[in-house]
N, C-alpha and C positions, 0 to 999 in steps of 0.2 A: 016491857018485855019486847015489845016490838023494835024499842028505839034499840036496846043491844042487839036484836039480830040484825038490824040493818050495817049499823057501826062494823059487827063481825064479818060481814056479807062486803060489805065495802074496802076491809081490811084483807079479806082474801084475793077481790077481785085485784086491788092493786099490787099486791105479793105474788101473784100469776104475772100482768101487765110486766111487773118489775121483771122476772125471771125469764118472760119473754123477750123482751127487750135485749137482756142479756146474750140470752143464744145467739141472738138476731145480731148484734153486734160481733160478738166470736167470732159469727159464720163472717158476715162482713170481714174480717181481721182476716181469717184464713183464706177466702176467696184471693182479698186482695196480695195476700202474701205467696198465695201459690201462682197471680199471676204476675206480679213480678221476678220469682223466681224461673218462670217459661221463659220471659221477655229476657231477663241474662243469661239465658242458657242457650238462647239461641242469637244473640249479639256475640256471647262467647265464643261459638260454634264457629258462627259467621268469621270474626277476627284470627281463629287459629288458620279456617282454610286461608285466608288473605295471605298468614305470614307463611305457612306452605310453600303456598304458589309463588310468594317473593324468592322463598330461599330457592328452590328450585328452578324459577325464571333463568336464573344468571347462571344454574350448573348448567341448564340447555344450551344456552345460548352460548357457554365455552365451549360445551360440546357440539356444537355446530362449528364451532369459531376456527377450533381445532383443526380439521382436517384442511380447512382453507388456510391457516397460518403456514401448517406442512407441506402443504401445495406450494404457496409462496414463496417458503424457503429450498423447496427442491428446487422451482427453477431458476432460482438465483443460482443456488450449487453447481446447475447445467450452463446459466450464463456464464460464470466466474470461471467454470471447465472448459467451455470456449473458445474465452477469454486470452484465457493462458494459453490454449492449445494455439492458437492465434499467433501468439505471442512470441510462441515458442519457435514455430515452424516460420515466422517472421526473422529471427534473430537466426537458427539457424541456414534461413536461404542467404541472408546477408554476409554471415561466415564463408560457404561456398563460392559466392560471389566475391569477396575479398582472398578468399583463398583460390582462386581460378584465376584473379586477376594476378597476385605475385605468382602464380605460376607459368602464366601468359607474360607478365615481366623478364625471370627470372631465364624465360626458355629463348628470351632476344640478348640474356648477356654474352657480350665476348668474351671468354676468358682464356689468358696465354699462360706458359709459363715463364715462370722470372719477372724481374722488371728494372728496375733503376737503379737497384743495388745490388750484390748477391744477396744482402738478408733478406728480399723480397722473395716470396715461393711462388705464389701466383697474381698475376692485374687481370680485376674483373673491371669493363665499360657494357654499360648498357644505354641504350639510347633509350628507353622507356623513361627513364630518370626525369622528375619534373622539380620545378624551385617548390619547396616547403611551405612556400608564403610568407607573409611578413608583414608588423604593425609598422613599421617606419614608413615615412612621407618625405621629401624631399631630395635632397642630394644625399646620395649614400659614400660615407667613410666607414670604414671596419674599423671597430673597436674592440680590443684586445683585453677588457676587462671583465672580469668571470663577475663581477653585477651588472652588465649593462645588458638592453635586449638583447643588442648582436651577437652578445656572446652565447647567449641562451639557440639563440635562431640558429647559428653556427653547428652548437650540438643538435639538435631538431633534426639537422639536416644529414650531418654524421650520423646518428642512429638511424634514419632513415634508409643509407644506404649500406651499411651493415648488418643490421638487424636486429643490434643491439640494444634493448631499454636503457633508459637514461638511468635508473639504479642498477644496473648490473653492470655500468661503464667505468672504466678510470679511467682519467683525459692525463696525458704524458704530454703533452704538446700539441699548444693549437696559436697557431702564427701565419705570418703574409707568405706566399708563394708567392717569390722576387720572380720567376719566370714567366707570368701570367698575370694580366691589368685586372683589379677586382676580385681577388683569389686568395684563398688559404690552404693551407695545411692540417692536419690534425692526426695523429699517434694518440691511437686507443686502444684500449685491449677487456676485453669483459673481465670481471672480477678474479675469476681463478685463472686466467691469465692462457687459457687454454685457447681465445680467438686474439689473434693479434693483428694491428691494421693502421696502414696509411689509410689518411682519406683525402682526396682533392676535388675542393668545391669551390664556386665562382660566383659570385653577383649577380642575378640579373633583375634591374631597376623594377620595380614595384612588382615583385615576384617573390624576391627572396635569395636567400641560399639554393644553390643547386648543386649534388651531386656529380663529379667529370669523371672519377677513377678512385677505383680502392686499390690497393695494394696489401695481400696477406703476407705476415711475415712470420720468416721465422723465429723472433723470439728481439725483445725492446731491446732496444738500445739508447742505454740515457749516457 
């Protein structure tokens, strides 16, 4: 009888052991599981403010960036207004000045009535009248062919003293003036035919064409 209680005494004690152990383990299992669940929850925490702070880093830093970019580009806007103002008040002094000087020209021309023919109405001379310039080098002969430079430098110099642009010209005749060494003629009249004009220009050696006498007329004669 004794040796059953002991067996049943033995049997109980280890069936407690067992069930303890058990607990003791759960507990173990839940401890560890609650605290690795801390540890991700605060690794997670950790990570969202990081990307927070990312995303946000670079909206500041535009909006910092900004007002200096506007800054930037205002005072380009004030440079480039300047600029032009510059520019402007540049090109027109130069206008004034070019327009001062043909007036200061134009206020030393002689002009008579008549001239060499009756078709002529008035001859303007002015002595202000300088040579146009010229790419030729050497000994000068006039050439009388509408591709050659001379012929080009010819008109240069006829518009010049007419006033004429070289698209708003028609050339009627441009040949030697037999009265005069180094000298041409030329009959031009602007397109609608409204200015009409001798012209008489001279040679002089590494200068050019120059201007001697216009002659207005009353209406071409070919």
């Amino acid at each position: 009888m004794n040796s059953d209680f002991k067996q049943n005494s033995r049997s109980t004690y280890r069936a407690k052991r067992k069930k303890t152990n058990i607990v003791l383990n759960s507990l173990i299992i839940i401890v560890l599981a609650l605290i690795i669940l801390v540890a991700y929850n605060i690794f997670a925490s950790g990570s969202d403010e990081n990307a927070v702070t990312k995303q946000e880093t670079p909206k500041q830093e535009q909006k910092q960036a900004a007002p200096k970019e506007k800054k930037a580009e205002e005072t380009k806007k004030k440079e480039k207004f300047s600029e032009d103002k510059a520019a402007k008040e540049e090109d027109e002094k130069q206008s004034e000045e070019a327009t001062a000087s043909e007036k200061a020209d134009d206020s030393q021309a002689v002009v008579s009535d008549g001239g060499t023919s009756p078709n002529v109405v008035k001859t303007i001379e002015n002595p202000t009248w300088k040579p146009v310039g010229t790419t030729q080098t050497g000994e000068h002969t006039a050439v009388y062919d509408q591709s050659s430079v001379d012929w080009q430098e010819m008109l240069k110099a006829v518009s010049y003293a007419t006033g004429l642009d070289s698209g708003n010209m028609t050339v009627y005749w441009l040949g030697r003036d037999k009265t005069t060494t180094n000298a041409s003629i030329a009959t031009v009249a602007s397109k609608d035919k409204q200015l009409k004009y001798n012209v008489y220009i001279k040679w002089v050696d590494g200068e050019g064409w120059m201007p001697t006498r216009v002659e207005e007329l009353a209406e071409i004669q070919q």
